[in-house]
C-alpha positions in Angstrom: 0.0 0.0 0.0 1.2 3.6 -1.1 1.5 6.1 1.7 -0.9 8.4 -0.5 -3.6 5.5 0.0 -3.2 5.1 3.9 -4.5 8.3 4.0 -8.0 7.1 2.6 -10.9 7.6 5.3 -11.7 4.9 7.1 -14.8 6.7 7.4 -17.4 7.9 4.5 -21.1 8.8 3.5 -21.8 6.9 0.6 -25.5 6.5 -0.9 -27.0 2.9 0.2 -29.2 1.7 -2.0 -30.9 -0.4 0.4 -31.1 2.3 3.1 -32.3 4.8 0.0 -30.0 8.0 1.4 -26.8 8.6 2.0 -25.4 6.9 5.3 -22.3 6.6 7.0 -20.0 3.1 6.3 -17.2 2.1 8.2 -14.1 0.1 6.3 -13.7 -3.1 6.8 -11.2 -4.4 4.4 -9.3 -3.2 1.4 -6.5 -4.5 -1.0 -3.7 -2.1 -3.3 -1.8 -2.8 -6.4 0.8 -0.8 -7.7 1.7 -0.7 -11.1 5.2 0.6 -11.9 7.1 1.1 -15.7 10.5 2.1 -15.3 13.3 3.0 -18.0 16.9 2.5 -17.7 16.2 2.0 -13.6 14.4 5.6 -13.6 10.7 5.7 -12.9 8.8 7.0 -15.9 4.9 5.8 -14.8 2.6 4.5 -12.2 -0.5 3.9 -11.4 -2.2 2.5 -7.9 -5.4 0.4 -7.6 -7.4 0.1 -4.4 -10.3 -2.4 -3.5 -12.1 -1.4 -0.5 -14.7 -3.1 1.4 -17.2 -0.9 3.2 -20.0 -1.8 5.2 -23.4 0.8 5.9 -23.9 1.6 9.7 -27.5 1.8 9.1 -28.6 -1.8 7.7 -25.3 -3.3 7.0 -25.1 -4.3 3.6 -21.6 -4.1 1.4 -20.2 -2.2 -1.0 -17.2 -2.2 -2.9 -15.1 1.1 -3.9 -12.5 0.4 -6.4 -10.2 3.5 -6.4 -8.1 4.6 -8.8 -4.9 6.9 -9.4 -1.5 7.6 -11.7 1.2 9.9 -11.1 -0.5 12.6 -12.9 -3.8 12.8 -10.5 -2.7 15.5 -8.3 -4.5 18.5 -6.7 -3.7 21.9 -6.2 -1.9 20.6 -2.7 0.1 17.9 -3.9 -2.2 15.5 -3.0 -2.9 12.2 -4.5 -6.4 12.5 -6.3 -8.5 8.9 -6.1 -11.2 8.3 -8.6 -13.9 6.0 -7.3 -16.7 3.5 -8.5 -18.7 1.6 -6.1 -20.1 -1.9 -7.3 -23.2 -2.7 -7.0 -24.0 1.0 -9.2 -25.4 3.7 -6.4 -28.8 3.9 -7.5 -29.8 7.2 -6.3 -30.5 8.3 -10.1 -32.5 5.4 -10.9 -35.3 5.7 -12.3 -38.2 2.9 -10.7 -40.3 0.4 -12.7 -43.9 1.0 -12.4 -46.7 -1.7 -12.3 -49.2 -1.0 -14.9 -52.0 -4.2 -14.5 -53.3 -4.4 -17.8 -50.2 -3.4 -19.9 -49.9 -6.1 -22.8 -46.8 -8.0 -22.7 -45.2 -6.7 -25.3 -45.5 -3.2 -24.6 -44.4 -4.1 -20.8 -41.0 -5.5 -22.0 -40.4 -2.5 -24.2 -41.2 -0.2 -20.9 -38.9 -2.3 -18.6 -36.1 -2.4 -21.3 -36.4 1.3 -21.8 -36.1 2.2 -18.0 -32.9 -0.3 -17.4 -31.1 1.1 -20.3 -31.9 4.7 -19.1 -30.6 3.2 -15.5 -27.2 1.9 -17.2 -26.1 4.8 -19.2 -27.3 3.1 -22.2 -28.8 6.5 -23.6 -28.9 5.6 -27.2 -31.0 1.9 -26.7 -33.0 4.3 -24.3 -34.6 7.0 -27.0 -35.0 4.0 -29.3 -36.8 2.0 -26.8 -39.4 5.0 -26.1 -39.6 5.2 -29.4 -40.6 1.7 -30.2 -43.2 2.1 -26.9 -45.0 4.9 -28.2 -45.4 3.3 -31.9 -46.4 -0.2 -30.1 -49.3 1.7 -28.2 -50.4 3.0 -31.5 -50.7 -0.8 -32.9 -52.2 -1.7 -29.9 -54.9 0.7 -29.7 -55.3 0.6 -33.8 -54.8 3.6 -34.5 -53.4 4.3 -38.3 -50.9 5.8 -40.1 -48.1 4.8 -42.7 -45.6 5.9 -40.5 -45.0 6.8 -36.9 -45.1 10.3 -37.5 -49.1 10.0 -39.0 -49.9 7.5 -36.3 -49.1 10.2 -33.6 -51.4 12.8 -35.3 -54.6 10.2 -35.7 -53.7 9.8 -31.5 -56.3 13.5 -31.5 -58.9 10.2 -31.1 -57.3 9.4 -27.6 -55.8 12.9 -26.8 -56.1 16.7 -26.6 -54.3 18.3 -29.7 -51.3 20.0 -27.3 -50.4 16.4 -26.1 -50.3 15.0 -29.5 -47.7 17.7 -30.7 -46.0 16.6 -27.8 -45.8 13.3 -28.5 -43.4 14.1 -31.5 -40.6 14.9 -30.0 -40.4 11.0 -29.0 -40.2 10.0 -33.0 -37.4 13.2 -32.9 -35.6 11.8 -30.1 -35.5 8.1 -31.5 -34.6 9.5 -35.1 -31.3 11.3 -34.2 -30.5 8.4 -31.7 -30.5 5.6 -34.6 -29.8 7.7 -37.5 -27.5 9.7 -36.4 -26.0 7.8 -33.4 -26.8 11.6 -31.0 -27.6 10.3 -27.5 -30.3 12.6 -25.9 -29.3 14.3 -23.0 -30.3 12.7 -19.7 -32.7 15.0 -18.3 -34.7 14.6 -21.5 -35.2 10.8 -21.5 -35.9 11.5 -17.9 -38.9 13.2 -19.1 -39.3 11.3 -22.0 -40.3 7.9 -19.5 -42.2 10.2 -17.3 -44.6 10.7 -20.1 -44.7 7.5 -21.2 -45.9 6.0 -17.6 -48.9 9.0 -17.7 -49.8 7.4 -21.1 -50.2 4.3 -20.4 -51.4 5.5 -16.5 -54.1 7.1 -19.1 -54.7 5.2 -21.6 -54.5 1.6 -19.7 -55.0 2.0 -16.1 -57.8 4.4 -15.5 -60.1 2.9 -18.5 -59.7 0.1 -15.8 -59.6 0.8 -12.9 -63.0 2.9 -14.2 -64.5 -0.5 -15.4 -64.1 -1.7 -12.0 -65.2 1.4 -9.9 -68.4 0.6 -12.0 -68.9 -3.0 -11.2 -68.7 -2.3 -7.4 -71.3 0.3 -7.2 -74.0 -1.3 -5.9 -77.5 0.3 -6.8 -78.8 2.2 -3.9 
């Protein structure tokens, strides 16, 4: 171990995903390699690796930093800068599945594929996945067009006009994502899936959970 990585904390809030909020952990193991090059018997590169083992105060369950650093990670102080990633992925950005009841299959595995690929980074397979929802909601619900782009203007049938112009901006999204390989900025697929879940909340949910509000009435 380097003497720049004895002086890691033994100490540290990180975000516990069971706990849901960032909690204290404690240390409770760690492992370094050092990685040296070295030219005629003068040191020309290095870089340091550090596993460590930290366990959450609050409910106990493990996480794994591995940290990170070269000769050229230095701050303003001289001091050795760390980079860290913690395994499992800190899900404090993540966005939740949802439970819709009477979601067809298909359109369910599009959804759930959608939301993990926005949850790993994979913004590209994202936009193309809310893309493929909105246009499988369209078949679903029969609603015509020759394209996409007509299928979301016959959706007046289902939805006010301002919604419908909307709805483009998914078939905009998915266009520059597979055409022209432009991941959409996070915030906007954030959006993006919130619209989606008050779609088929809408369109899905509340015809249903309608129908059954009206079988339990009982005459009076």
């Amino acid at each position: 171990m380097s003497e720049a990585s004895k002086k890691l904390p033994d100490e540290k809030r990180i975000y516990c995903n069971r706990c849901k909020n960032w909690t204290n952990h404690i240390i409770k193991g760690e492992h370094s390699k050092q990685f040296y090059e070295e030219e005629y018997g003068r040191l020309i590169f290095w870089e340091e690796v550090v596993y460590r083992l930290w366990i959450c105060a609050g409910c106990d369950q493990g996480t794994m930093e591995y940290c990170f650093t070269m000769d050229s990670m230095v701050g303003q102080n001289n001091e050795q800068i760390y980079d860290s990633t913690y395994y499992p992925p800190r899900k404090q950005q993540h966005i939740q599945l949802k439970k819709f009841r009477k979601l067809p299959q298909k359109l369910t595995g599009l959804y759930k594929e959608s939301v993990e690929a926005y949850n790993n980074e994979l913004l590209i397979l994202c936009a193309a996945g809310l893309r493929a929802l909105i246009e499988g909601i369209c078949v679903d619900k029969n609603i015509a067009g020759k394209n996409l782009q007509s299928r979301i203007d016959a959706m007046t049938s289902i939805f006010p006009k301002n919604i419908v112009e909307s709805l483009h901006s998914f078939r905009f999204m998915g266009n520059e994502a597979l055409h022209e390989l432009n991941p959409p900025e996070k915030k906007n697929l954030n959006l993006a899936i919130e619209v989606s879940e008050d779609l088929m909340n809408y369109i899905y949910e509340l015809d249903y959970k309608a129908s059954q509000l009206k079988a339990d009435k009982k005459p009076t």
